[in-house]
VEXPAGU-888818 format. One record per residue (C-alpha): residue number from 1; x, y, z. Coordinates in Angstrom, 1 decimal. Example, Ala and Ser with C-alpha at 12.3 -4.5 7.8 and 13.67 -1.06 7.14 Angstrom:
2
<resi:1 c1:12.3 c2:-4.5 c3:7.8>
<resi:2 c1:13.7 c2:-1.1 c3:7.1>
end
This chain:
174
<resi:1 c1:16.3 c2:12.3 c3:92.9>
<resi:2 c1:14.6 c2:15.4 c3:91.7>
<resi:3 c1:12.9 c2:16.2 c3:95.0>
<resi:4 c1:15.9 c2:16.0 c3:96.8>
<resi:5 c1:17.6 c2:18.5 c3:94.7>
<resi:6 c1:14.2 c2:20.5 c3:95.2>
<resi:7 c1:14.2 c2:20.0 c3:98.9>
<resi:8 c1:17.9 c2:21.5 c3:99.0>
<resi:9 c1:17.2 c2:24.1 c3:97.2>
<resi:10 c1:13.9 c2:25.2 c3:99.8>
<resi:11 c1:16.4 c2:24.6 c3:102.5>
<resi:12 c1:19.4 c2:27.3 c3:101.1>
<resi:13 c1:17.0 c2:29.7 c3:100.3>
<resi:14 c1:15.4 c2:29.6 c3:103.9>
<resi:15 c1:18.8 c2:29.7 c3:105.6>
<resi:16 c1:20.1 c2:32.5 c3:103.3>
<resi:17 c1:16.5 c2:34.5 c3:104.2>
<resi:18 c1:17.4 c2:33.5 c3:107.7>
<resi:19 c1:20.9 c2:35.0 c3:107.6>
<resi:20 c1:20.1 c2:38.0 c3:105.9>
<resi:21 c1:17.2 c2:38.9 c3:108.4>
<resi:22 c1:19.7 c2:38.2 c3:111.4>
<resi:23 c1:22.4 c2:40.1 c3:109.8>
<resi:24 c1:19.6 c2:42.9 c3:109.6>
<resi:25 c1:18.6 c2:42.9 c3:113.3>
<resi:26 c1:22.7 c2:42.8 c3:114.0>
<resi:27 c1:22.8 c2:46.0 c3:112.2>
<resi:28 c1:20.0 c2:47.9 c3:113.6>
<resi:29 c1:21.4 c2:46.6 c3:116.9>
<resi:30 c1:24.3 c2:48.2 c3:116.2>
<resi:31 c1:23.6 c2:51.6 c3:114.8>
<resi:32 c1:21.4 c2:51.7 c3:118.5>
<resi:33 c1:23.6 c2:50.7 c3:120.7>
<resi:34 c1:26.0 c2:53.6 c3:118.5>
<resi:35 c1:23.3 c2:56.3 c3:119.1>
<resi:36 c1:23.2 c2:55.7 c3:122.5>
<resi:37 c1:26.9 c2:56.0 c3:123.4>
<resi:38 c1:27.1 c2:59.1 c3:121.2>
<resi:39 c1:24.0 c2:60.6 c3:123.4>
<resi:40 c1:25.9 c2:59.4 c3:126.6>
<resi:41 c1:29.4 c2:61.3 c3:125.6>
<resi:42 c1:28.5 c2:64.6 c3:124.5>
<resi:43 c1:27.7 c2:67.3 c3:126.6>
<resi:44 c1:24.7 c2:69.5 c3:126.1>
<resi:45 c1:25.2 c2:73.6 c3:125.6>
<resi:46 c1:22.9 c2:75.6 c3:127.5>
<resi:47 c1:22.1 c2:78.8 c3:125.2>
<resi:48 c1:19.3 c2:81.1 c3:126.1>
<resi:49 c1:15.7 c2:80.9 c3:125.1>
<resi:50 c1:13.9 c2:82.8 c3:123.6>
<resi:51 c1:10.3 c2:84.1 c3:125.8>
<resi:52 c1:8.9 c2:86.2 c3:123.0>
<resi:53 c1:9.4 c2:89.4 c3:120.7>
<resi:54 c1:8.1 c2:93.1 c3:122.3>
<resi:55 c1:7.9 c2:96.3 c3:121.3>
<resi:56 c1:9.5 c2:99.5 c3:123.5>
<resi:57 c1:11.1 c2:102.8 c3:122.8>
<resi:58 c1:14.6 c2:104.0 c3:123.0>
<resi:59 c1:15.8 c2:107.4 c3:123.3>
<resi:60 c1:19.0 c2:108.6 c3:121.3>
<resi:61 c1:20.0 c2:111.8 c3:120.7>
<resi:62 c1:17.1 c2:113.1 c3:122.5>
<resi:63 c1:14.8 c2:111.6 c3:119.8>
<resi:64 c1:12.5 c2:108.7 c3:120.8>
<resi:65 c1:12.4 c2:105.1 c3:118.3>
<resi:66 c1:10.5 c2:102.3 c3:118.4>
<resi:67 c1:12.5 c2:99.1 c3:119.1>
<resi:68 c1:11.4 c2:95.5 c3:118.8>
<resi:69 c1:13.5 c2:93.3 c3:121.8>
<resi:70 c1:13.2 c2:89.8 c3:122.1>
<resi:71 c1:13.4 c2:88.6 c3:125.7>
<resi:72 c1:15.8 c2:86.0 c3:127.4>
<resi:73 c1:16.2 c2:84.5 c3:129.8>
<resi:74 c1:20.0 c2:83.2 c3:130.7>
<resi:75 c1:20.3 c2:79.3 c3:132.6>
<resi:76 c1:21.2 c2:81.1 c3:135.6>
<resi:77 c1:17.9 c2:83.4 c3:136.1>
<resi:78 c1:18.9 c2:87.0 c3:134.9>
<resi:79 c1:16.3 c2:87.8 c3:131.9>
<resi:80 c1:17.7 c2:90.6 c3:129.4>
<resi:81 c1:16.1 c2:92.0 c3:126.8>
<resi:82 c1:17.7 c2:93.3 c3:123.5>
<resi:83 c1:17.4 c2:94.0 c3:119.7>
<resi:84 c1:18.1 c2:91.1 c3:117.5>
<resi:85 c1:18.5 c2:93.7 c3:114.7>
<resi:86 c1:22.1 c2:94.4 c3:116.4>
<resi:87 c1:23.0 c2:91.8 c3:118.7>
<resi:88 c1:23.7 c2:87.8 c3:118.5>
<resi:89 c1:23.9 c2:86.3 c3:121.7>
<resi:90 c1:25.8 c2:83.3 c3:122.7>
<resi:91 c1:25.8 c2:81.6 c3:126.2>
<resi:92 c1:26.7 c2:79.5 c3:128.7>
<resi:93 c1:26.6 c2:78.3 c3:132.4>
<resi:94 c1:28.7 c2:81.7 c3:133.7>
<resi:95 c1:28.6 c2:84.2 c3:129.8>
<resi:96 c1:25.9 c2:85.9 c3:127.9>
<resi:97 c1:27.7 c2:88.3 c3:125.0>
<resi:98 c1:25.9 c2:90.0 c3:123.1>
<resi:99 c1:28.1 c2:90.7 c3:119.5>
<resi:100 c1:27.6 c2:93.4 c3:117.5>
<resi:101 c1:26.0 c2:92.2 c3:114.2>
<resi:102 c1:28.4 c2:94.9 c3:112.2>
<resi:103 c1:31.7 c2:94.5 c3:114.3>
<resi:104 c1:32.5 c2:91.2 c3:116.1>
<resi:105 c1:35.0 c2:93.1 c3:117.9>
<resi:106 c1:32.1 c2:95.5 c3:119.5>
<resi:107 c1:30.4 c2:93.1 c3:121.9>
<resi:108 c1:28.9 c2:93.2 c3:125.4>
<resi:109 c1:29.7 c2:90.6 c3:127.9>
<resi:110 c1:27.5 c2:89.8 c3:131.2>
<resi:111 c1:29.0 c2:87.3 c3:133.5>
<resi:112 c1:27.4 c2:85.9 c3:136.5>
<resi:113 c1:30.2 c2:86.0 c3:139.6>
<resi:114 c1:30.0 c2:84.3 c3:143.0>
<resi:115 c1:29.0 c2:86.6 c3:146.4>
<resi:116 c1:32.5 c2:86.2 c3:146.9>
<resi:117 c1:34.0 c2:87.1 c3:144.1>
<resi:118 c1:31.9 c2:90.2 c3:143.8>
<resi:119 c1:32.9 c2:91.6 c3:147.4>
<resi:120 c1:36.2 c2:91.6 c3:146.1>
<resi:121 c1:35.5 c2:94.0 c3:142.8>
<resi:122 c1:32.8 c2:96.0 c3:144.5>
<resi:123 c1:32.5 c2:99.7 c3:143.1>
<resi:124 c1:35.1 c2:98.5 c3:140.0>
<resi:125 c1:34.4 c2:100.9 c3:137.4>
<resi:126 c1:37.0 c2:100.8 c3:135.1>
<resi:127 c1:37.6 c2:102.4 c3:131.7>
<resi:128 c1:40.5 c2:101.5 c3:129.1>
<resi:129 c1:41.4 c2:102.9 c3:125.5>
<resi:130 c1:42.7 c2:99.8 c3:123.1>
<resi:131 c1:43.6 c2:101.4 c3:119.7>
<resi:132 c1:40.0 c2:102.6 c3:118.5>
<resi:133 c1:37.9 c2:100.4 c3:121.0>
<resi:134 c1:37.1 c2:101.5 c3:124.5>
<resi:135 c1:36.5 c2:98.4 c3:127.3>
<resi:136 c1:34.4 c2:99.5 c3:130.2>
<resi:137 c1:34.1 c2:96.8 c3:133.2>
<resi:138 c1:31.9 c2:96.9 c3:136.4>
<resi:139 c1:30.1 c2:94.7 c3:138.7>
<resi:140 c1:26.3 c2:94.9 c3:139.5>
<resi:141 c1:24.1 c2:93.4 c3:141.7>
<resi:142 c1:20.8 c2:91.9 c3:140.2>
<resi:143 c1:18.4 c2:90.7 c3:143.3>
<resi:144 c1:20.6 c2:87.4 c3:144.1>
<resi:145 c1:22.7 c2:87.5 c3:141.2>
<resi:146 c1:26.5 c2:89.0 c3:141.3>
<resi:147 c1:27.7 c2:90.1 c3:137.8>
<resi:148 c1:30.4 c2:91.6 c3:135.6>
<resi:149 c1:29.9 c2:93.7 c3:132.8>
<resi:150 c1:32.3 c2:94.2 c3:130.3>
<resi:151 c1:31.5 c2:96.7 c3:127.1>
<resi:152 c1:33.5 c2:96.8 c3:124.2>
<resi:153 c1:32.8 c2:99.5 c3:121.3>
<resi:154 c1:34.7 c2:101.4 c3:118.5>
<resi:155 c1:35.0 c2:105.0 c3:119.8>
<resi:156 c1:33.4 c2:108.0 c3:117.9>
<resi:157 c1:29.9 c2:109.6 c3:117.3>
<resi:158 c1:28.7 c2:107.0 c3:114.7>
<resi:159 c1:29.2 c2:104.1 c3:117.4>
<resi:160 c1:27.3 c2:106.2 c3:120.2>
<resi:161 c1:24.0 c2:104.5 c3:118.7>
<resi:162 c1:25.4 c2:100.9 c3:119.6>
<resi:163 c1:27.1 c2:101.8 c3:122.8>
<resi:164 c1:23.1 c2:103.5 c3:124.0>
<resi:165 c1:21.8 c2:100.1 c3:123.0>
<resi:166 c1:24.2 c2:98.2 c3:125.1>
<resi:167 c1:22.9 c2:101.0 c3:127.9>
<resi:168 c1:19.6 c2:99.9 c3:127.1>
<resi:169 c1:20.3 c2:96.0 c3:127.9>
<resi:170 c1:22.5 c2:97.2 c3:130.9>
<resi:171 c1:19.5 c2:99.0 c3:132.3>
<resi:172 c1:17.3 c2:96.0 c3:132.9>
<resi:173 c1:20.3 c2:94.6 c3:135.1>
<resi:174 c1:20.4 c2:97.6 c3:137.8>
end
């Protein structure tokens, strides 16, 4: 009688061993088959990258500084440089703004336009007051790429230094 009890015993604990390494493999099947759904649904955001840091001068106020720019390239081929100092940048498949690291309401906006589109705002300059910001728009053409330009910057002397670095980014587009 004593083996039987024994033999039982072997058995449960094998079947229990069994289940719990099944119930394992369930859950790591599981958790994969989550990861990959979750990779399937979401939709990737295309930001700039980052080519590397160099060094160039700027001229305010008829004085010359040294500037460190990092250079990037946007998804749809226009590379910009510009100071990380002063600027974030955020992007996407059509908008690369540049904000103002001291005002998030001072930002510069590059947005690539269809041939089309830019036929119909060739030559718009235009130039409006809001409060203490001034918004500047125009179009430029960059080799094969159409885009809009839109500059926004407190107005007075002491912002002249951020609206010459937007200048300086704008530059590299003509």
């Amino acid at each position: 009688m004593k083996q039987s009890k024994k033999g039982e015993k072997t058995t449960y604990i094998i079947t229990v061993v069994i289940a719990i390494v099944l119930l394992c493999m369930l859950l790591v099947f599981v958790n994969v088959q989550h990861k990959n759904s979750n990779s399937k649904n979401t939709t990737s955001k295309i930001t700039t990258t980052t080519k590397r840091s160099i060094k160039d001068k700027l001229t305010i106020d008829d004085k010359t500084i040294d500037i460190e720019v990092e250079e990037y390239k946007t998804p749809w081929g226009v590379t910009v440089n510009y100071e990380p100092l002063y600027f974030r940048v955020g992007a996407d498949d059509r908008l690369l703004k540049f904000t103002s690291v001291m005002d998030k309401n001072t930002y510069l906006v590059i947005e690539k336009m269809t041939e089309e589109e830019y036929r119909k705002a060739y030559d718009l300059k235009k130039t409006e007051k809001d409060g203490e910001y001034t918004l500047a728009s125009r179009v430029i053409q960059n080799g094969q790429a159409y885009l809009r330009v839109v500059k926004c910057h407190k107005t007075g002397i002491e912002y002249d230094d951020v609206d010459m670095r937007m200048e300086y980014i704008l530059k590299q587009l003509s």
